[in-house]
C-alpha positions in Angstrom: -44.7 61.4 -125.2 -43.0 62.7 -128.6 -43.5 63.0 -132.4 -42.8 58.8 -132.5 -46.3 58.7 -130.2 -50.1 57.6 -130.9 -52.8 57.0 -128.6 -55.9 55.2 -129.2 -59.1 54.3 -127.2 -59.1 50.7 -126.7 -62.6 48.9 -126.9 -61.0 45.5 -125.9 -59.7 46.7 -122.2 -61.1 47.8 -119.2 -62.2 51.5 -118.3 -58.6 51.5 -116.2 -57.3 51.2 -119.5 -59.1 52.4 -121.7 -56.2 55.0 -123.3 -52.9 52.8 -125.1 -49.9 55.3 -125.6 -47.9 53.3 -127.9 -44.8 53.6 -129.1 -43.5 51.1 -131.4 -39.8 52.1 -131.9 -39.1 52.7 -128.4 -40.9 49.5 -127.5 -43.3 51.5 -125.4 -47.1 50.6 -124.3 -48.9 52.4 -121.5 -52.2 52.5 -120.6 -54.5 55.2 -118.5 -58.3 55.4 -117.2 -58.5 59.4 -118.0 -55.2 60.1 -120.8 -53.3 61.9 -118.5 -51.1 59.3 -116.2 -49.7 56.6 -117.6 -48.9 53.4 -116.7 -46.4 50.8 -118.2 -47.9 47.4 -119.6 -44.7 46.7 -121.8 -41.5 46.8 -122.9 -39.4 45.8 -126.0 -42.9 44.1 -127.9 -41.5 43.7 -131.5 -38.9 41.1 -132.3 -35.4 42.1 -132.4 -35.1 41.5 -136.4 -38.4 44.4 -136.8 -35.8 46.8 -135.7 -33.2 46.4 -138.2 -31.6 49.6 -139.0 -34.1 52.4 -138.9 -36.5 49.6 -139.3 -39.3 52.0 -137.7 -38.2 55.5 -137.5 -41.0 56.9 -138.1 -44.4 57.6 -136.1 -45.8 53.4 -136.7 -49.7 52.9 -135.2 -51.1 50.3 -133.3 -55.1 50.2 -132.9 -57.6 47.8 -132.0 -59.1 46.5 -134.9 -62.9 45.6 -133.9 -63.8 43.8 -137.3 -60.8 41.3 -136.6 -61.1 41.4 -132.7 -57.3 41.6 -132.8 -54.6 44.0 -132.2 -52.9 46.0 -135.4 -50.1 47.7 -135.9 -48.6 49.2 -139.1 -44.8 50.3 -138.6 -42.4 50.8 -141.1 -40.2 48.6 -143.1 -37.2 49.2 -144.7 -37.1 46.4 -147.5 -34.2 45.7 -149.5 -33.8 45.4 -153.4 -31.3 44.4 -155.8 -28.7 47.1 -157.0 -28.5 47.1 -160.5 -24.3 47.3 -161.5 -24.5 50.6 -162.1 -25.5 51.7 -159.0 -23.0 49.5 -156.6 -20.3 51.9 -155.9 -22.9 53.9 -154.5 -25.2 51.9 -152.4 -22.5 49.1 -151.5 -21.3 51.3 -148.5 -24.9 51.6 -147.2 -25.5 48.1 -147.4 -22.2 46.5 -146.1 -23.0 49.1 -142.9 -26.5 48.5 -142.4 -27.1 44.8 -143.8 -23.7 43.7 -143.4 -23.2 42.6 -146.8 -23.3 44.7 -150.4 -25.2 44.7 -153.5 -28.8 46.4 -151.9 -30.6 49.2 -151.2 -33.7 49.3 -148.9 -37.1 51.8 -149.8 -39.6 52.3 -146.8 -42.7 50.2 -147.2 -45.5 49.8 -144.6 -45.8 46.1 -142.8 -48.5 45.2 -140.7 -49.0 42.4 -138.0 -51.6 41.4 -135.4 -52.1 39.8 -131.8 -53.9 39.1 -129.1 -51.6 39.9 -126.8 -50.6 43.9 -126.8 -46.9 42.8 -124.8 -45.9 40.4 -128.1 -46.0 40.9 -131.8 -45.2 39.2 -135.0 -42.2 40.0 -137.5 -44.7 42.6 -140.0 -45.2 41.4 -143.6 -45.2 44.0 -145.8 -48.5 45.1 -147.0 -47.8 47.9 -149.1 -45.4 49.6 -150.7 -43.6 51.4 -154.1 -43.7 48.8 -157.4 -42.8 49.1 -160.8 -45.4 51.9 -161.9 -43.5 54.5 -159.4 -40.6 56.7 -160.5 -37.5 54.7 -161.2 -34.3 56.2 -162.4 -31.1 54.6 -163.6 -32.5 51.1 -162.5 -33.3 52.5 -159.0 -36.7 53.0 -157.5 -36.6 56.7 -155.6 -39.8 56.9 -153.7 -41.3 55.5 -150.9 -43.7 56.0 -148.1 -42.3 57.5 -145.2 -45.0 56.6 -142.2 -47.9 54.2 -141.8 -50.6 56.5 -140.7 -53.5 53.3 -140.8 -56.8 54.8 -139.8 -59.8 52.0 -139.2 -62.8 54.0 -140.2 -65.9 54.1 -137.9 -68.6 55.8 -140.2 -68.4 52.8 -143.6 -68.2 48.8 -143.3 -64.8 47.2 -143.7 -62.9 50.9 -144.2 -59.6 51.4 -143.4 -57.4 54.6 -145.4 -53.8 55.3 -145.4 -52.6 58.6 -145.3 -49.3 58.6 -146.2 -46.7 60.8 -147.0 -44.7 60.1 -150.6 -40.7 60.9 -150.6 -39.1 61.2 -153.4 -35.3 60.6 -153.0 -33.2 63.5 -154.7 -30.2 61.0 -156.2 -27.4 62.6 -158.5 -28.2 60.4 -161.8 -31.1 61.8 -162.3 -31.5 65.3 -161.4 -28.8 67.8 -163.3 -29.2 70.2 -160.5 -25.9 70.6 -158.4 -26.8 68.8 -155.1 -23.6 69.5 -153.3 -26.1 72.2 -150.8 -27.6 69.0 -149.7 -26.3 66.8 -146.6 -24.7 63.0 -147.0 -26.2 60.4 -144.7 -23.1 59.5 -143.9 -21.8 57.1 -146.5 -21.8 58.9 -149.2 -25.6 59.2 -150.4 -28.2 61.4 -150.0 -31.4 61.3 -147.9 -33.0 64.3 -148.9 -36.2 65.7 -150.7 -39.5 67.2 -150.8 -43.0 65.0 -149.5 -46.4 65.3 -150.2 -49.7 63.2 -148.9 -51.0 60.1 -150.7 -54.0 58.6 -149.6 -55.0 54.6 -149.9 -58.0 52.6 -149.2 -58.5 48.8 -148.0 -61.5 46.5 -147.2 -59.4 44.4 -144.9 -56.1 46.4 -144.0 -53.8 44.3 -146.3 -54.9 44.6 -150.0 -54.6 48.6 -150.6 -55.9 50.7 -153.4 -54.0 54.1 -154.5 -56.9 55.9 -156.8 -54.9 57.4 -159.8 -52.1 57.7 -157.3 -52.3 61.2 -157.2 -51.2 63.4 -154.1 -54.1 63.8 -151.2 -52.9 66.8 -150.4 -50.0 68.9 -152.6 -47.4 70.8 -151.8 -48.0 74.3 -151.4 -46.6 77.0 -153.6 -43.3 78.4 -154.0 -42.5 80.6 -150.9 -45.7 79.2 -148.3 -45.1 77.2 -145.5 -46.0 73.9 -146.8 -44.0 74.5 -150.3 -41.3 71.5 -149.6 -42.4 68.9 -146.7 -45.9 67.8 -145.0 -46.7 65.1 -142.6 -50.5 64.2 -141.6 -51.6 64.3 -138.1 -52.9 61.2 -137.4 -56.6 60.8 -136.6 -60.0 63.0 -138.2 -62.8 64.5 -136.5 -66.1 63.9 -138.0 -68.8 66.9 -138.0 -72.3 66.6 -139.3 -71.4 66.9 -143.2 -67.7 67.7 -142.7 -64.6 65.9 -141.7 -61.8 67.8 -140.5 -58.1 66.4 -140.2 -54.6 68.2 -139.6 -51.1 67.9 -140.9 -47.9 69.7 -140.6 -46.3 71.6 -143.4 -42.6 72.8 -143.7 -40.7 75.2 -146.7 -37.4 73.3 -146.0 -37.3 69.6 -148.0 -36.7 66.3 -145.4 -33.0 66.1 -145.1 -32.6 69.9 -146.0 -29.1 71.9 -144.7 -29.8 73.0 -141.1 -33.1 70.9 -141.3 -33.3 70.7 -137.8 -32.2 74.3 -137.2 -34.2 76.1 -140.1 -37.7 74.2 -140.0 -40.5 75.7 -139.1 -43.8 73.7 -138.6 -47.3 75.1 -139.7 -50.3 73.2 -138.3 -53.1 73.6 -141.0 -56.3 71.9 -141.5 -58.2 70.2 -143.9 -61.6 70.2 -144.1 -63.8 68.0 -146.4 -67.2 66.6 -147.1 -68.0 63.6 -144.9 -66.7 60.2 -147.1 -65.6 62.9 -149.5 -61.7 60.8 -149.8 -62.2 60.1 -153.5 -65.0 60.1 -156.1 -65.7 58.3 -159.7 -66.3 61.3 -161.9 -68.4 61.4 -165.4 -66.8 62.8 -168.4 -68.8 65.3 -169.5 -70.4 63.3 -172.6 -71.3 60.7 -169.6 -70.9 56.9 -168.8 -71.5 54.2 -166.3 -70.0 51.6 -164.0 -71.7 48.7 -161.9 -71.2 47.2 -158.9 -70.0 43.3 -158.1 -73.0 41.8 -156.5 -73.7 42.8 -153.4 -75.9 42.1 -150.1 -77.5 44.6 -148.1 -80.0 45.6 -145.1 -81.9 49.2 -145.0 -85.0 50.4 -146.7 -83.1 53.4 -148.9 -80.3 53.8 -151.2 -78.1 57.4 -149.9 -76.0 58.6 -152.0 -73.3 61.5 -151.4 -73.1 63.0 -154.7 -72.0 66.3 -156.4 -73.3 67.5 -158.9 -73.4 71.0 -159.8 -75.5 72.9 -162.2 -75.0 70.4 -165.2 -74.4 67.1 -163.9 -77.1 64.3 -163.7 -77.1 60.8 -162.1 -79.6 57.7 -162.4 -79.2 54.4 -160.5 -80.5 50.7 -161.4 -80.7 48.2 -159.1 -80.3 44.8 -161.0 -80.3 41.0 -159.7 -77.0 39.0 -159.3 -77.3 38.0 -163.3 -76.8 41.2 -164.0 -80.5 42.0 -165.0 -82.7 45.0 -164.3 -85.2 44.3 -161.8 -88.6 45.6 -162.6 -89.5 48.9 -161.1 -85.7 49.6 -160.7 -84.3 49.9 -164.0 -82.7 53.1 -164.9 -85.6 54.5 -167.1 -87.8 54.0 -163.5 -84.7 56.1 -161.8 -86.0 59.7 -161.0 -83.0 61.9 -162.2 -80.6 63.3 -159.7 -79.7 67.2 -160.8 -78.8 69.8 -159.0 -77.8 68.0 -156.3 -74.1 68.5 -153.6 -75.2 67.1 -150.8 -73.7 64.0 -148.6 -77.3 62.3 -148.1 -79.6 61.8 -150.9 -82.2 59.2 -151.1 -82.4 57.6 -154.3 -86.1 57.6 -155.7 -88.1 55.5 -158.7 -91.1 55.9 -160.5 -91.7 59.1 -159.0 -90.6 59.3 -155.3 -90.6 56.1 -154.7 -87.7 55.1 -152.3 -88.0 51.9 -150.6 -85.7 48.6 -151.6 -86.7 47.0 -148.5 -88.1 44.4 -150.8 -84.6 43.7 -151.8 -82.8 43.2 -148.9 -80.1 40.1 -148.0 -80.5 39.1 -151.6 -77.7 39.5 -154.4 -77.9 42.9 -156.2 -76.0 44.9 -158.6 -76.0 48.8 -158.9 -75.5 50.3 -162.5 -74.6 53.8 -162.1 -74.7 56.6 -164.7 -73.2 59.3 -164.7 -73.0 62.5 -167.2 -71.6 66.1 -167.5 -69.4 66.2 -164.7 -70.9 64.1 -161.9 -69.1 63.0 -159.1 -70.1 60.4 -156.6 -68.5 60.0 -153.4 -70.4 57.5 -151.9 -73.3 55.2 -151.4 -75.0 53.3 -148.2 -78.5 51.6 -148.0 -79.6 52.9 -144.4 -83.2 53.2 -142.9 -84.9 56.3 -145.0 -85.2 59.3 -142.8 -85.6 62.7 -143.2 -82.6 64.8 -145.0 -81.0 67.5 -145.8 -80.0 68.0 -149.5 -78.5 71.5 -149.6 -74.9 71.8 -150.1 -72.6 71.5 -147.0 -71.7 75.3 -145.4 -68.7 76.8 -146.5 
């Protein structure tokens, strides 16, 4: 096993095999009954054309993806574009080499491709990736996404987040800083810079979401351990009102002189509320957003929902038309103050809870929002007793 490793429990097989070790660049797959002795199923499973120059170096996943009954896995894929004139004399040596012909320059972007058979995928397609709205310079995109770290998430319908961390190329034209310190690849251009963590979400695995594309987790400060470099740890663990998930941080930037000699990985957690990835948050004077129409079984609307000492929240529940429906509108909504918690039941008309009236018919939900709010999350679920204090520090 090494860093290019995952393991995952696999539903689809039998208890002799219920543990995969795979290992997509190495063309590995083994199975085990306990996660201790392995066995080889297979060899060499990608096509040859997947492994184009460093066409997945990096740690790729493979899972089985219950919602499709298929298997999944998200490697990485170098794909080319276009050098703009400017940039030829310095990309053209890096292409002839790798591609065999000039005029292109490849950015890692994640692919993903499914089977039936664990021994034989696909060719990926690329499913996600850096576009126009990330930074270019000098006609030259200079981020990407450096691993695929695809998690299928048990606890929500249809959820599946990325984790990914975001490189940032440091290139000549575009930083004034002498970057002679820093190594060549080999032809004559750099490969060095600093990463953070980006996070993604997806309703099937292929169409992907970056909220405000800001960093997941940011790079520590000046001088700590995690100042230059990270890379998650793939996988979470999910505790009552917490989930906790791991990554490794490094002061030295990917690529960095004596990189290999120098670095110095810190383990560090993460802990967070439970579905606490990303939030819609008020502005302070307020406002609202609804829902597309939507179909659903449980007798209570649970909301995980922060908000402080000043923020408030109502809910409506309207028909697929878009109108109120009686006893539901927002004036029925008992006001939600005072409130962090990852489980509380939406009440009307003072107390009461129960939609089961409305189930597996068309509904919208018109939320409002004011002073600060922030709502993680919502789930129609059986009503049961809960706990609304705020989770333990």
């Amino acid at each position: 096993i090494d860093g290019m490793s995952v393991v995952f429990k696999d539903s689809n097989d039998s208890p002799e095999k219920r543990y995969k070790l795979v290992n997509p660049k190495r063309g590995y797959i083994g199975s085990s009954a306990d996660g201790t002795e392995w066995q080889e199923l297979a060899r060499n499973m990608f096509p040859g054309k997947a492994l184009y120059p460093r066409g997945m170096d990096s740690q790729n996943v493979i899972f089985y993806d219950a919602r499709i009954k298929k298997y999944v896995a998200y490697v990485r894929v170098n794909r080319r574009y276009q050098t703009p004139p400017q940039r030829r004399d310095y990309f053209d040596k890096l292409s002839q080499r790798n591609y065999h012909e000039p005029g292109s320059y490849s950015l890692r972007n994640i692919g993903r491709c499914i089977t039936d058979d664990l021994s034989s995928f696909p060719m990926p397609k690329v499913v996600f990736g850096p576009d126009e709205r990330d930074p270019h310079f000098g006609g030259v995109g200079v981020m990407d996404f450096y691993m695929p770290n695809v998690i299928s998430y048990d606890h929500a319908q249809d959820a599946y987040f990325l984790f990914s961390p975001r490189y940032l190329h440091y290139e000549d034209w575009f930083l004034s800083d002498d970057l002679s310190k820093y190594p060549l690849s080999g032809v004559g251009t750099l490969n060095t810079g600093p990463e953070d963590i980006g996070f993604a979400a997806s309703r099937d695995g292929i169409g992907w979401q970056r909220y405000q594309r800001k960093p997941w987790i940011r790079l520590g400060m000046e001088g700590t351990f995690d100042s230059s470099n990270m890379y998650p740890v793939r996988g979470m663990v999910v505790r009552e009102r917490e989930i906790w998930m791991y990554y490794t941080g490094y002061d030295t930037l990917h690529g960095d002189v004596d990189f290999k000699q120098r670095m110095k990985p810190v383990l560090s957690r993460v802990v967070l509320r439970k579905d606490g990835f990303t939030a819609v948050e008020a502005d302070y004077e307020g406002g609202q957003f609804t829902t597309q129409a939507l179909r659903f079984q449980g007798d209570a609307l649970h909301l995980n929902i922060d908000t402080s000492a000043l923020g408030l929240a109502r809910v409506e529940i309207q028909d697929a038309a878009g109108q109120p429906i009686k006893g539901f509108t927002l004036e029925d909504c008992d006001r939600i103050h005072t409130a962090n918690t990852v489980d509380r039941v939406v009440t009307w008309r003072r107390g009461q809870s129960s939609v089961a009236s409305l189930q597996r018919q068309p509904v919208r939900l018109r939320f409002e929002l004011r002073f600060g709010a922030k709502l993680y999350s919502f789930q129609f679920k059986p009503n049961v007793k809960n706990d609304n204090s705020p989770p333990k520090q």
